[in-house]
mmCIF file as Biopython writes it, N, C-alpha, C and O atoms, coordinates in Angstrom:
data_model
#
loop_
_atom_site.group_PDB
_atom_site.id
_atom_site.type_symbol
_atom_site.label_atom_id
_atom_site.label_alt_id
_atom_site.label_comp_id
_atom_site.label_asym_id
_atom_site.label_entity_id
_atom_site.label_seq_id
_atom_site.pdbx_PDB_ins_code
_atom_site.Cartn_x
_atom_site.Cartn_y
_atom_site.Cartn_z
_atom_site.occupancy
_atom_site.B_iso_or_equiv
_atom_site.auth_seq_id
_atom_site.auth_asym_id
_atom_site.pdbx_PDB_model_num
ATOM 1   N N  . UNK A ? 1  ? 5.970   -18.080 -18.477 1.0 0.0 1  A 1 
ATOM 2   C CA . UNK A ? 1  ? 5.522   -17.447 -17.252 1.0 0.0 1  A 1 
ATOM 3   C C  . UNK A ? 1  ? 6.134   -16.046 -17.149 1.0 0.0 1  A 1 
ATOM 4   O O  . UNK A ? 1  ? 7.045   -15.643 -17.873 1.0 0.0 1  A 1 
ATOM 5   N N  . UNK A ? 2  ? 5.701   -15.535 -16.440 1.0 0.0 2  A 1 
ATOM 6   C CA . UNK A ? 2  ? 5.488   -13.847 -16.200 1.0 0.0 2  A 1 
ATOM 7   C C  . UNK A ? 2  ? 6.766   -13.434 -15.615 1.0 0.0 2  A 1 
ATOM 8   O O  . UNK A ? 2  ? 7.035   -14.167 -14.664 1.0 0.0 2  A 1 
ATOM 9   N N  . UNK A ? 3  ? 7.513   -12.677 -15.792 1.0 0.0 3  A 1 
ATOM 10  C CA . UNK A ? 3  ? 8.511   -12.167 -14.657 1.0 0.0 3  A 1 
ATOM 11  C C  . UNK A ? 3  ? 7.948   -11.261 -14.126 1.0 0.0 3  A 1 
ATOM 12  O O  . UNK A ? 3  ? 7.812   -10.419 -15.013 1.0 0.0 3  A 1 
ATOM 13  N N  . UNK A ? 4  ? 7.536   -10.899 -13.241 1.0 0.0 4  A 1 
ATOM 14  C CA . UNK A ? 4  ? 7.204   -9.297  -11.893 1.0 0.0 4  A 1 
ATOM 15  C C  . UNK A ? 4  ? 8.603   -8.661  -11.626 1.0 0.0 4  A 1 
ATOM 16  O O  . UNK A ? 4  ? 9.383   -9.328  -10.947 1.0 0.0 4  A 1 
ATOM 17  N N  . UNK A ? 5  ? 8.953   -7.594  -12.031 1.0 0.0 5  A 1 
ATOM 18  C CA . UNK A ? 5  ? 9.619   -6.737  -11.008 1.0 0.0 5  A 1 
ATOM 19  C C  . UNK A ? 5  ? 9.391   -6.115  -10.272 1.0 0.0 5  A 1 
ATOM 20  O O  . UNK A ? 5  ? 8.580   -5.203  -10.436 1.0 0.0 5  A 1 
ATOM 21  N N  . UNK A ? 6  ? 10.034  -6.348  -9.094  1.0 0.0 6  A 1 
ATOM 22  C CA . UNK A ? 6  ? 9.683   -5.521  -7.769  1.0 0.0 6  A 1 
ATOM 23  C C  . UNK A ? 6  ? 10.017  -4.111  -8.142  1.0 0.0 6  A 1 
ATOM 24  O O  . UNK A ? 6  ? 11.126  -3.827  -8.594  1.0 0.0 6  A 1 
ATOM 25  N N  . UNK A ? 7  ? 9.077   -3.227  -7.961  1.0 0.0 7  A 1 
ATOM 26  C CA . UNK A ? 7  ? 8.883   -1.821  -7.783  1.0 0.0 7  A 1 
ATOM 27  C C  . UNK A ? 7  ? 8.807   -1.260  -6.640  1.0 0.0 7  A 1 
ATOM 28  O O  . UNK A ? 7  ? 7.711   -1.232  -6.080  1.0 0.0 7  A 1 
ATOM 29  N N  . UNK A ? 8  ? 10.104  -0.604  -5.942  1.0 0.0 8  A 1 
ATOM 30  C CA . UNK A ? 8  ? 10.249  -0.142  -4.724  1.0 0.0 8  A 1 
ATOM 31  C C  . UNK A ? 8  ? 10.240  1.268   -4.579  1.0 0.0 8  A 1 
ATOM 32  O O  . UNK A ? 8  ? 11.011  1.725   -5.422  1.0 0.0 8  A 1 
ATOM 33  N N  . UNK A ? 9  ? 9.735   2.156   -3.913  1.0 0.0 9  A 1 
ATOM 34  C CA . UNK A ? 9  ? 9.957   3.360   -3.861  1.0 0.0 9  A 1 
ATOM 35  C C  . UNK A ? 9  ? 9.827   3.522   -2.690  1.0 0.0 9  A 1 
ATOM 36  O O  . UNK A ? 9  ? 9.046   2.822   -2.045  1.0 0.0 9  A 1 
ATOM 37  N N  . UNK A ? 10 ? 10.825  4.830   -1.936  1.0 0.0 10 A 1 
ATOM 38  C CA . UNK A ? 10 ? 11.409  5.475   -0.817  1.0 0.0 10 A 1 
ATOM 39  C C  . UNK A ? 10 ? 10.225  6.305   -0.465  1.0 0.0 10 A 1 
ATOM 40  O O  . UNK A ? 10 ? 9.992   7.334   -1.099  1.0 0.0 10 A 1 
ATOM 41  N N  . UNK A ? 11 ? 9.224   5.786   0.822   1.0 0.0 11 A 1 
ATOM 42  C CA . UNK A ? 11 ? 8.782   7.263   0.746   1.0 0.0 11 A 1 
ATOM 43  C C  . UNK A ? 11 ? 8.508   7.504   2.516   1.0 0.0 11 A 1 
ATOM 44  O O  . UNK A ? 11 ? 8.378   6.573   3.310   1.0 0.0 11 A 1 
ATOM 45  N N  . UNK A ? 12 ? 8.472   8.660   2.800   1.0 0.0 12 A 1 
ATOM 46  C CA . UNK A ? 12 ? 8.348   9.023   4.665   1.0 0.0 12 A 1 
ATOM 47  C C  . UNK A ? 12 ? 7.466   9.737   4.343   1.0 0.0 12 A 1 
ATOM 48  O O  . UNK A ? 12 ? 7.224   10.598  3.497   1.0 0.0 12 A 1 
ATOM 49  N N  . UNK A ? 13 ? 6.628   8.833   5.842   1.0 0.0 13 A 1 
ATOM 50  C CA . UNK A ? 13 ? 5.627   9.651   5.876   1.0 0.0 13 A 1 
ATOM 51  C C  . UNK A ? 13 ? 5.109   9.766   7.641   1.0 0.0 13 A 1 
ATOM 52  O O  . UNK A ? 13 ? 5.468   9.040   8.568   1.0 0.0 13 A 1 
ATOM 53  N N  . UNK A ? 14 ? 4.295   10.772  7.667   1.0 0.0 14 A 1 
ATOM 54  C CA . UNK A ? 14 ? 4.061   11.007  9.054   1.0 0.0 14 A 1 
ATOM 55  C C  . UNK A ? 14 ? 3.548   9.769   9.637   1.0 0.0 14 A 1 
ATOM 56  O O  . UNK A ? 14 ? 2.779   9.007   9.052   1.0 0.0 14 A 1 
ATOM 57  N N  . UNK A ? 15 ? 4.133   9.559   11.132  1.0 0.0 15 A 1 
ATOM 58  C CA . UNK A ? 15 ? 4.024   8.690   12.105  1.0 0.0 15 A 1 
ATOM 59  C C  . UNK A ? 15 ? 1.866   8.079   11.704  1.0 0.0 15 A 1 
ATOM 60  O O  . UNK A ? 15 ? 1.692   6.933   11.290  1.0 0.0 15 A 1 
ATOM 61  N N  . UNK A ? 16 ? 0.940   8.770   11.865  1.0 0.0 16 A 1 
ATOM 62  C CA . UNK A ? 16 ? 0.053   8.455   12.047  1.0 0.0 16 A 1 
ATOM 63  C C  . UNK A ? 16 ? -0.538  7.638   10.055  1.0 0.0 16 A 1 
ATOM 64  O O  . UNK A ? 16 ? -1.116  6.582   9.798   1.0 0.0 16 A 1 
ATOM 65  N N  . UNK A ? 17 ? -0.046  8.707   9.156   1.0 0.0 17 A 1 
ATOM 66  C CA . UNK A ? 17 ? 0.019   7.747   8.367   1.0 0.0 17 A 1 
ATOM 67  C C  . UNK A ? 17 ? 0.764   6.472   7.737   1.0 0.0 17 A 1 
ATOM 68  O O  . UNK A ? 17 ? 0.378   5.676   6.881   1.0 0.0 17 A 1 
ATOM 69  N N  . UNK A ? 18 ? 1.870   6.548   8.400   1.0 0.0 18 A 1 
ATOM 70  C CA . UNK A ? 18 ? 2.919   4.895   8.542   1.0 0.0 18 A 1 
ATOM 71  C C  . UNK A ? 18 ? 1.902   4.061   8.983   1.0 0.0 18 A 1 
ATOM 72  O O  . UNK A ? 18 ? 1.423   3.192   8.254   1.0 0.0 18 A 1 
ATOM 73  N N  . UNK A ? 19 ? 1.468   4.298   10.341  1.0 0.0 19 A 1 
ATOM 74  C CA . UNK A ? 19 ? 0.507   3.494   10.914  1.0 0.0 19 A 1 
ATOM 75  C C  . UNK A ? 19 ? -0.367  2.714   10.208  1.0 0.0 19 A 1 
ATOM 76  O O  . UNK A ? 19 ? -0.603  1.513   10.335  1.0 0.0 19 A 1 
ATOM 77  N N  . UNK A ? 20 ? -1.012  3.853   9.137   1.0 0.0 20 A 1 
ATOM 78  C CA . UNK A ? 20 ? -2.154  3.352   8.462   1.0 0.0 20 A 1 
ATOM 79  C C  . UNK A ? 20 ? -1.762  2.525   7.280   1.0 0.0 20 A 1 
ATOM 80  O O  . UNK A ? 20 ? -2.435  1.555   6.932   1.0 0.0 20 A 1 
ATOM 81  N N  . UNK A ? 21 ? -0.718  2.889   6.686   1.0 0.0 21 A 1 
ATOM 82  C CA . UNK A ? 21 ? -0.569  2.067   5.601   1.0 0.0 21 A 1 
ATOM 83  C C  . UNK A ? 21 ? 0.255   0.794   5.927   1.0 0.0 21 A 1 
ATOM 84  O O  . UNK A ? 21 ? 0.349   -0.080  5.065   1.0 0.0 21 A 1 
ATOM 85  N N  . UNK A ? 22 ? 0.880   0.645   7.182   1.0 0.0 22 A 1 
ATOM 86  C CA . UNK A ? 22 ? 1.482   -0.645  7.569   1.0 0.0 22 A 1 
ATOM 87  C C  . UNK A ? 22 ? -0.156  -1.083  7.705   1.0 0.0 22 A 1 
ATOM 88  O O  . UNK A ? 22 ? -0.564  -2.034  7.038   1.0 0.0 22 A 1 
ATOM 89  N N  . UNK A ? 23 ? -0.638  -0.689  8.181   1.0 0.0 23 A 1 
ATOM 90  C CA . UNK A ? 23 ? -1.987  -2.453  8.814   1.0 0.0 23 A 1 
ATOM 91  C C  . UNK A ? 23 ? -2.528  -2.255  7.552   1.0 0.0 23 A 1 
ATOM 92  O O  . UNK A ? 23 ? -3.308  -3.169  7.283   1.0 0.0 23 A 1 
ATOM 93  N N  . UNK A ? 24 ? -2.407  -1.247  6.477   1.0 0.0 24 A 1 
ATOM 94  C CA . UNK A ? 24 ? -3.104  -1.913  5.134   1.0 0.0 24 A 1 
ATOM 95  C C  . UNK A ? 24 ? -2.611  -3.145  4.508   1.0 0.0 24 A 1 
ATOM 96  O O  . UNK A ? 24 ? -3.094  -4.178  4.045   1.0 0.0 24 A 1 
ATOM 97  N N  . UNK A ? 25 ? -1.298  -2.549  4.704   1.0 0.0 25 A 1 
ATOM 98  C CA . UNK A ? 25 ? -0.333  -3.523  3.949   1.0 0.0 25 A 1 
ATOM 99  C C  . UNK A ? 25 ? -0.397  -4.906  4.544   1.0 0.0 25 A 1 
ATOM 100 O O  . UNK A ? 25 ? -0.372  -5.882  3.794   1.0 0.0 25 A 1 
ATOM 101 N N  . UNK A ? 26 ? -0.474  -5.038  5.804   1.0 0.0 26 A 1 
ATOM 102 C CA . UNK A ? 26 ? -0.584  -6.230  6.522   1.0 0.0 26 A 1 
ATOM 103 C C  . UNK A ? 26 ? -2.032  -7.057  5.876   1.0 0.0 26 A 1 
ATOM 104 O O  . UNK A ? 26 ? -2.015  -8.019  5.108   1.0 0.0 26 A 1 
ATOM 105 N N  . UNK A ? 27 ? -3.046  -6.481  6.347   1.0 0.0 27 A 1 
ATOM 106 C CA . UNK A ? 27 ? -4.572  -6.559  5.668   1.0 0.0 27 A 1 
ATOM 107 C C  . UNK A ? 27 ? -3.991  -7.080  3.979   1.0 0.0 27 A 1 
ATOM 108 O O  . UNK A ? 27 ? -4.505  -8.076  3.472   1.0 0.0 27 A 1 
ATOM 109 N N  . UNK A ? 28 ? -2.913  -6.303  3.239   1.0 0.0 28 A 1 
ATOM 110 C CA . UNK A ? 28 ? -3.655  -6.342  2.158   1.0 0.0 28 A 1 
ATOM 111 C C  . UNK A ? 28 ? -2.660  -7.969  1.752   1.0 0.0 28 A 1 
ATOM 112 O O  . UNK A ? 28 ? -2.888  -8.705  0.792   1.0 0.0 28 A 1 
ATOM 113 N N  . UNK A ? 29 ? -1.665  -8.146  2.724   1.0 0.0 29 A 1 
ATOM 114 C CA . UNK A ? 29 ? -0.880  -9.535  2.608   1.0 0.0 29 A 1 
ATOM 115 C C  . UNK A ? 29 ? -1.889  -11.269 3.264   1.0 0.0 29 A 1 
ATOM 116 O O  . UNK A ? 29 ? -1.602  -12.453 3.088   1.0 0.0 29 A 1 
ATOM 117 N N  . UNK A ? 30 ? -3.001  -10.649 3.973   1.0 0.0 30 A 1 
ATOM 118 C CA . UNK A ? 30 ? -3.760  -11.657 4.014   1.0 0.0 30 A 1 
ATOM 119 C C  . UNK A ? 30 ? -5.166  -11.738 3.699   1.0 0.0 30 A 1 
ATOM 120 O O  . UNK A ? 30 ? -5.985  -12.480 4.242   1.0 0.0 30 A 1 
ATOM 121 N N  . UNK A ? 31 ? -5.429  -10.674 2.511   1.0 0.0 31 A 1 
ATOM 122 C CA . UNK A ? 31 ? -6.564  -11.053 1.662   1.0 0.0 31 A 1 
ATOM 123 C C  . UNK A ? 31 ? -6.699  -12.292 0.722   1.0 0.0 31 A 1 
ATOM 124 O O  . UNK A ? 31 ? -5.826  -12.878 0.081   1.0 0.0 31 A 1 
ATOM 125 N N  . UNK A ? 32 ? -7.904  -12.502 0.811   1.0 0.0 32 A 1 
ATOM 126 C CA . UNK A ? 32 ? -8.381  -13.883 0.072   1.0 0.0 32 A 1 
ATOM 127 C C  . UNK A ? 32 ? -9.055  -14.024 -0.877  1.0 0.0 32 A 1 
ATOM 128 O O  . UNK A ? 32 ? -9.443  -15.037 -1.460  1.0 0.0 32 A 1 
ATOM 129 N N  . UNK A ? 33 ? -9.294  -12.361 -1.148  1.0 0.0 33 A 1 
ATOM 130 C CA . UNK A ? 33 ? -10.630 -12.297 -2.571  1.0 0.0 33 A 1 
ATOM 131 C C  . UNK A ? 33 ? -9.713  -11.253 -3.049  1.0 0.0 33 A 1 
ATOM 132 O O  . UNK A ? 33 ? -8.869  -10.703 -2.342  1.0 0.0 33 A 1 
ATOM 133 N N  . UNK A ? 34 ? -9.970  -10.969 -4.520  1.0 0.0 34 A 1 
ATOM 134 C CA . UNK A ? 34 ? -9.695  -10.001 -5.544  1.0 0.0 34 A 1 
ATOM 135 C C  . UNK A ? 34 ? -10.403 -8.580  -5.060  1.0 0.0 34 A 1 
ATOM 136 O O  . UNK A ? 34 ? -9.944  -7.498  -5.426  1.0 0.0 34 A 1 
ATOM 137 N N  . UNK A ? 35 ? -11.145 -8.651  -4.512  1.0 0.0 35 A 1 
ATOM 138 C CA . UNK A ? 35 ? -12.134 -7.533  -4.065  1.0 0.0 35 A 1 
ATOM 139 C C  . UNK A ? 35 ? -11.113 -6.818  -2.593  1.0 0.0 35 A 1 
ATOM 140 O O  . UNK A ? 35 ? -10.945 -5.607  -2.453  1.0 0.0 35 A 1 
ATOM 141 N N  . UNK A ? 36 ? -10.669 -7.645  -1.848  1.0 0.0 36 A 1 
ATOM 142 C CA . UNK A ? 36 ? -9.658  -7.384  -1.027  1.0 0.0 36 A 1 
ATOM 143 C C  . UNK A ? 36 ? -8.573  -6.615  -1.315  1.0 0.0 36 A 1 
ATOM 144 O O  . UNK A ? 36 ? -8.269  -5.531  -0.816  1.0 0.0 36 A 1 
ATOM 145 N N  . UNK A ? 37 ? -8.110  -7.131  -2.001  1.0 0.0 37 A 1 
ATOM 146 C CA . UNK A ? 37 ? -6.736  -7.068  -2.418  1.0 0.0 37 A 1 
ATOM 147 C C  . UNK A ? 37 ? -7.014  -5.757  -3.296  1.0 0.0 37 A 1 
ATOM 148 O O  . UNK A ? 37 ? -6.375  -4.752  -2.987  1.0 0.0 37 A 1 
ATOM 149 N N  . UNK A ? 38 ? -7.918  -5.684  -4.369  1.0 0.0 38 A 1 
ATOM 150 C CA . UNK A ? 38 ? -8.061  -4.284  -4.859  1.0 0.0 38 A 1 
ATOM 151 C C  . UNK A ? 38 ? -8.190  -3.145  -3.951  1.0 0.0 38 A 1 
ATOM 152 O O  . UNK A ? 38 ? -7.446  -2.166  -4.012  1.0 0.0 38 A 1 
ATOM 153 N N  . UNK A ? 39 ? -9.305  -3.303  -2.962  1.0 0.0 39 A 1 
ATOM 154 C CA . UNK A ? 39 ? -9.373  -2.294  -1.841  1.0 0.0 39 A 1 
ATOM 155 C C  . UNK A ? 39 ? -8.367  -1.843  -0.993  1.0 0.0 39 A 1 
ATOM 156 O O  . UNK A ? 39 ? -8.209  -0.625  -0.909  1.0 0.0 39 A 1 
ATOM 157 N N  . UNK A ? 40 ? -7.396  -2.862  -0.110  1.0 0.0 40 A 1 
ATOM 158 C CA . UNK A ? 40 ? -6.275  -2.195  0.658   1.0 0.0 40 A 1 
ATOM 159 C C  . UNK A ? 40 ? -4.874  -1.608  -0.128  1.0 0.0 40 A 1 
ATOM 160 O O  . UNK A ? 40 ? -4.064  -0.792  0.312   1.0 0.0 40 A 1 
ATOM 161 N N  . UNK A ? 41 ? -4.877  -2.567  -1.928  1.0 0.0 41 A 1 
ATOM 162 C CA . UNK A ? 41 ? -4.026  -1.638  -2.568  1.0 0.0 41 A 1 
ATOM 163 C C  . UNK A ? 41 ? -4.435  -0.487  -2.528  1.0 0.0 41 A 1 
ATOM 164 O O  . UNK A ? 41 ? -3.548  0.314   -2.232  1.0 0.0 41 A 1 
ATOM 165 N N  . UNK A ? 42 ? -5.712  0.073   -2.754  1.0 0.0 42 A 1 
ATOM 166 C CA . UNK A ? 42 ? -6.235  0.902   -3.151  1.0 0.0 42 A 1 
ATOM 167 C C  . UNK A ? 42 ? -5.837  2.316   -1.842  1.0 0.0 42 A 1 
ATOM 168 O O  . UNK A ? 42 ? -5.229  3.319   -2.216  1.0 0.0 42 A 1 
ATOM 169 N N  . UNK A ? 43 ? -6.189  2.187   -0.697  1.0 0.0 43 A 1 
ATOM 170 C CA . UNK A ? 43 ? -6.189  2.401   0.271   1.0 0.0 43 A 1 
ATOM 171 C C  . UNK A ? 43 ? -4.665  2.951   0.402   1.0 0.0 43 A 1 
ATOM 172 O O  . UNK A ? 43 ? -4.463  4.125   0.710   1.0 0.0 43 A 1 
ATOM 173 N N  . UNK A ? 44 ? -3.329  1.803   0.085   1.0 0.0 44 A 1 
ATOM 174 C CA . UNK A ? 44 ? -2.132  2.354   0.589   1.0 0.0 44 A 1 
ATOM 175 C C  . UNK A ? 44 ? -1.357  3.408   -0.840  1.0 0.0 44 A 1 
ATOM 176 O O  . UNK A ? 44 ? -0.542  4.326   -0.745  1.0 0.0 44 A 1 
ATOM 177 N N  . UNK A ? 45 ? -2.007  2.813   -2.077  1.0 0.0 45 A 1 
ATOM 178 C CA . UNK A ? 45 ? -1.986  4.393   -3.008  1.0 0.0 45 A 1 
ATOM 179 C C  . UNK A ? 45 ? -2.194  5.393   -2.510  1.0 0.0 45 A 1 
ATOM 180 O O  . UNK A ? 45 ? -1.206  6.116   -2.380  1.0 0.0 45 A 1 
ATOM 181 N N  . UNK A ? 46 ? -3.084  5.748   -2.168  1.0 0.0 46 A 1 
ATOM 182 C CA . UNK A ? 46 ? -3.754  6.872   -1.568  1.0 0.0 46 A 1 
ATOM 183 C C  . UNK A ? 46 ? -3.012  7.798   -0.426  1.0 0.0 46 A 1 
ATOM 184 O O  . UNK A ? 46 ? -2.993  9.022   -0.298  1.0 0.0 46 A 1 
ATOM 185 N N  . UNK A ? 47 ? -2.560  7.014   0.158   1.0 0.0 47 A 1 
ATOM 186 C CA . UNK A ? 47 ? -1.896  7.157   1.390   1.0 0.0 47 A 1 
ATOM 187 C C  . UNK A ? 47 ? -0.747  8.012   0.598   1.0 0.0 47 A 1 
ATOM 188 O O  . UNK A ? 47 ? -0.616  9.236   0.585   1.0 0.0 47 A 1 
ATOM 189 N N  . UNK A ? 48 ? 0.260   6.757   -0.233  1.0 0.0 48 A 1 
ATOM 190 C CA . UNK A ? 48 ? 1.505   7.291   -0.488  1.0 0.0 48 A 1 
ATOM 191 C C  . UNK A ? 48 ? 1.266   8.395   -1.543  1.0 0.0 48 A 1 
ATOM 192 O O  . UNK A ? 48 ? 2.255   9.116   -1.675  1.0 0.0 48 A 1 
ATOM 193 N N  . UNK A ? 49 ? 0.421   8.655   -2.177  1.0 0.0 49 A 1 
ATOM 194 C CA . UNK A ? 49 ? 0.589   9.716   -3.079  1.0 0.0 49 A 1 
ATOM 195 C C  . UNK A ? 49 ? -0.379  11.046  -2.192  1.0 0.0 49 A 1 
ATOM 196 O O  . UNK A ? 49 ? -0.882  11.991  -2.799  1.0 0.0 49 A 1 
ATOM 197 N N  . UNK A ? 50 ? -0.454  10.905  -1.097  1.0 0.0 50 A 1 
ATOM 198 C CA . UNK A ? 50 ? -0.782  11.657  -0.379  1.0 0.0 50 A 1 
ATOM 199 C C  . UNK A ? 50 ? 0.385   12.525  -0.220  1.0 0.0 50 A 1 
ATOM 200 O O  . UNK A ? 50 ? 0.488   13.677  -0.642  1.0 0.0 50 A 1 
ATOM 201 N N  . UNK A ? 51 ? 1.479   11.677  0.601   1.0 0.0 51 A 1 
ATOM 202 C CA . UNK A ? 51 ? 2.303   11.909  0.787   1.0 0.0 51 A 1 
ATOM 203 C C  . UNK A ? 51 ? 3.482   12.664  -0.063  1.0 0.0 51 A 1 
ATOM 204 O O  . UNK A ? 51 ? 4.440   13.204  0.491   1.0 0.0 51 A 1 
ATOM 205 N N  . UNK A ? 52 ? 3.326   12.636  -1.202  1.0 0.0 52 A 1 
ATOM 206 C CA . UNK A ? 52 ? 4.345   12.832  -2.370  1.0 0.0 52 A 1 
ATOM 207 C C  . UNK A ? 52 ? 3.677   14.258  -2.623  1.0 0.0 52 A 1 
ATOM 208 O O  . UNK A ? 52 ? 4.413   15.233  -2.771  1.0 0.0 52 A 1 
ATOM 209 N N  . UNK A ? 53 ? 2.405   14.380  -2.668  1.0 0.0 53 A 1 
ATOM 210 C CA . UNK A ? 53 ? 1.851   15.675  -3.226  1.0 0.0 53 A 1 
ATOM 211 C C  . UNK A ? 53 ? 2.089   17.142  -2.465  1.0 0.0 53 A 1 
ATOM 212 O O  . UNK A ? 53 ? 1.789   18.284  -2.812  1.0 0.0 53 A 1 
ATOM 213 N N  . UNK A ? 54 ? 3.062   16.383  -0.736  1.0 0.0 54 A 1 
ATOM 214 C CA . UNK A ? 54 ? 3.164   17.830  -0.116  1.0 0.0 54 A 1 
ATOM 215 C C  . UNK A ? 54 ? 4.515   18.343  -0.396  1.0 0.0 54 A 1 
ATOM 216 O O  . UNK A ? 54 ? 4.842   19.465  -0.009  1.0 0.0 54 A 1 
#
């Protein structure tokens, strides 16, 4: 069986996008399809490398 390491990274980001990527993250902890789960990962990438690029 597989070991996963947790991959953590530090990142701040403005109040309105915290917002958004907490209820992704929430969303993306009670998806039920693969199609889910690809999309709100997808969604809080976005977000955080939003963030990194300023």
């Amino acid at each position: 069986m597989a070991k996963w390491k947790k991959k953590r990274i530090k990142v701040e980001l403005p109040p309105e996008d915290y917002e958004k990527a907490n209820h992704y993250l929430k969303r993306l902890r009670e998806a039920d399809s693969l199609v889910e789960l690809n999309y709100y990962y997808n969604k809080v990438t976005k977000i955080i490398e939003k963030s990194q690029d300023v």
